[in-house]
N, C-alpha and C positions, 0 to 999 in steps of 0.2 A: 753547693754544687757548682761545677764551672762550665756557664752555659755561652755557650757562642752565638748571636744573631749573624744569622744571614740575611743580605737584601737580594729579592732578586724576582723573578719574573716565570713563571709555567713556560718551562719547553726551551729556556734560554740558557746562559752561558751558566748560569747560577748553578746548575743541573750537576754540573761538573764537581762543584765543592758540597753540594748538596750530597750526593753520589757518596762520599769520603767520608763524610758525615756521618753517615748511616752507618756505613762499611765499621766503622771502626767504633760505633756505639757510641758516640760524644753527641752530647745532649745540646740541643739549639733549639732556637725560635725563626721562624719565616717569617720573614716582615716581606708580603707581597706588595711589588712596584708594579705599576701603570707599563703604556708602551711607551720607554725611555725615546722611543721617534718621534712618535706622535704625539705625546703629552706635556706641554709644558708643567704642569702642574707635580706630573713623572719624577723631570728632571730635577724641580728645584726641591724636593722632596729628600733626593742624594743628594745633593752637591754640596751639603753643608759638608759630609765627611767624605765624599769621592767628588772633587771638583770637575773631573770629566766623565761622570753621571753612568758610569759602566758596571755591569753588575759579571762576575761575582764582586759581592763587596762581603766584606766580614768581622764583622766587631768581636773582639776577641775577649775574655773574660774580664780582663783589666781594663778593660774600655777603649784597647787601643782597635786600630782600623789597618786590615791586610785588605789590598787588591791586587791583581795579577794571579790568576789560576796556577802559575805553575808556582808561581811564591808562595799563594796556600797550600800547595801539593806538598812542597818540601818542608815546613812547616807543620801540619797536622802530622806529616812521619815521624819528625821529630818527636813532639808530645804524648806520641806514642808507640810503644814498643808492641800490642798486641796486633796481629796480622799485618804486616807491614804492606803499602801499597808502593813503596819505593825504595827498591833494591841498597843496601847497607852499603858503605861505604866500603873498598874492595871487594863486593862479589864480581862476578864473572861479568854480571849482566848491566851493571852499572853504567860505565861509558854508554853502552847502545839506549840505555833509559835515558838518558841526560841528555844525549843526543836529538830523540826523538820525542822527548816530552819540549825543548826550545823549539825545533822544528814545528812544533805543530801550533803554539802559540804566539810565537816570529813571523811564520811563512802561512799557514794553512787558516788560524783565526782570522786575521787581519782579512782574508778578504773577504768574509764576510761584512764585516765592519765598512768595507768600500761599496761593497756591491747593494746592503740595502737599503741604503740610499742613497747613490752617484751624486745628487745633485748637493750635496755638501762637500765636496770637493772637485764638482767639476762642473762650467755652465750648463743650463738648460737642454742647450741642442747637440752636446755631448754624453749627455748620461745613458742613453741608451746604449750610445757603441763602448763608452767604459764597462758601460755592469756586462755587454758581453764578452769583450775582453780579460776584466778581472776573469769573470765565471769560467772562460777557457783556462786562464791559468790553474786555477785552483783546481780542477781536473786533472791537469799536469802534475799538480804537487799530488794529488790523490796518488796518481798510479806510484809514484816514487814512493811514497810509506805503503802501498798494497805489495811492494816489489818486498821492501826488506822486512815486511810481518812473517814471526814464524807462525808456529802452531803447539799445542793450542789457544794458544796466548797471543801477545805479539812478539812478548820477549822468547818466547819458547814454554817454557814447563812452570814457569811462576806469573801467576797475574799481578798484574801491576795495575797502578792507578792509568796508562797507556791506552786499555783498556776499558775503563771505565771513557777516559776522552775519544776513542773510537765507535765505542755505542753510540754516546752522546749526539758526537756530531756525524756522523752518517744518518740522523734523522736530518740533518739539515739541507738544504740548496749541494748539490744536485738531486738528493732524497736515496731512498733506499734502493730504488728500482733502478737507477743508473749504477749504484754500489756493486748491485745483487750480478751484473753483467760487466763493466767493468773493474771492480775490483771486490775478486772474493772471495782473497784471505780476511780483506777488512769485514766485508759482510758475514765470513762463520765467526770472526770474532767478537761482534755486537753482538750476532744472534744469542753466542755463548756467556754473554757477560749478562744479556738482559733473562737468561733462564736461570742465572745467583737468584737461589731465593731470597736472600739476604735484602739484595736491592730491588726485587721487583716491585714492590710498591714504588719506589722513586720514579720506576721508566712508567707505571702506570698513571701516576700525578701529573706527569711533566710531557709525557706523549700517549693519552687515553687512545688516540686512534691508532697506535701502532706505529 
């Protein structure tokens, strides 16, 4: 049987290929990591096959190693033709996927990546006015994918893996209750993706409190 290990962490970026995972019934193992911030022990734990200690990380049945979320997105569609999570090569919907699945791992990831903890790329007595400055931006990039989300979906009438990274990360920094009032096409479409019953266990593992 061809099983994939995932590395990754409750509630974190892992969530996203974990999500896919399930979705499309391919069988994996969770290898739970520490807090890649906090732990040095975390870190060196990856870094033998992710030298920049970032989870999702994914070993693939042949032993090779995928990182980058949207690499694995495009990827696991490949390996699989049942329910597809990313639009076929000529649909309608393609460009707008391709689009906004770069966007959100380019522009919208990363600041997290900055903001939780400034003082790895910026002195001491800057990190506070950085993490509030990223955190305004990322806000900024919010309403821009809450503008162009349709319904029910984000692409319109087919769920996409889009969806599955918009439940995900609307758990995070700013949290739901800034989502739920500024942006709330994004918020009916978490709500809508975490009521799949398919994946409810995943949102229930990865965010027990909601």
């Amino acid at each position: 049987m061809r099983t994939y290990k995932l590395y990754g962490r409750q509630g974190w970026g892992s969530v996203l290929v974990e999500a896919q995972l399930v979705w499309y019934g391919m069988p994996y193992t969770m290898v739970e990591l520490g807090d890649l911030f906090a732990s040095a022990e975390a870190r060196e734990q990856l870094a033998p096959i992710n030298p920049l200690a970032q989870v999702p990380t994914l070993a693939l049945p042949d032993g090779r190693i995928m990182t980058e979320s949207a690499a694995i997105t495009l990827m696991l569609a490949d390996a699989t033709a049942q329910r597809p999570l990313v639009p076929s090569p000529g649909h309608i919907t393609r460009p707008d996927f391709l689009r906004w699945l770069i966007f959100l791992v380019a522009n919208v990831y990363p600041t997290f990546t900055y903001a939780d903890d400034p003082r790895r790329f910026v002195p001491e007595a800057s990190a506070e006015a950085f993490r509030v400055n990223v955190a305004a931006y990322k806000e900024r990039l919010w309403h821009q994918v809450d503008e162009a989300a349709k319904a029910p979906w984000f692409l319109g009438q087919n769920f996409s893996a889009l969806d599955i990274y918009i439940a995900a990360m609307t758990h995070w920094l700013p949290r739901r209750q800034w989502f739920a009032t500024a942006c709330p096409n994004l918020t009916a479409i978490a709500l809508a993706t975490e009521a799949l019953p398919d994946l409810a266990e995943v949102w229930r593992r990865n965010f027990p409190r909601g």
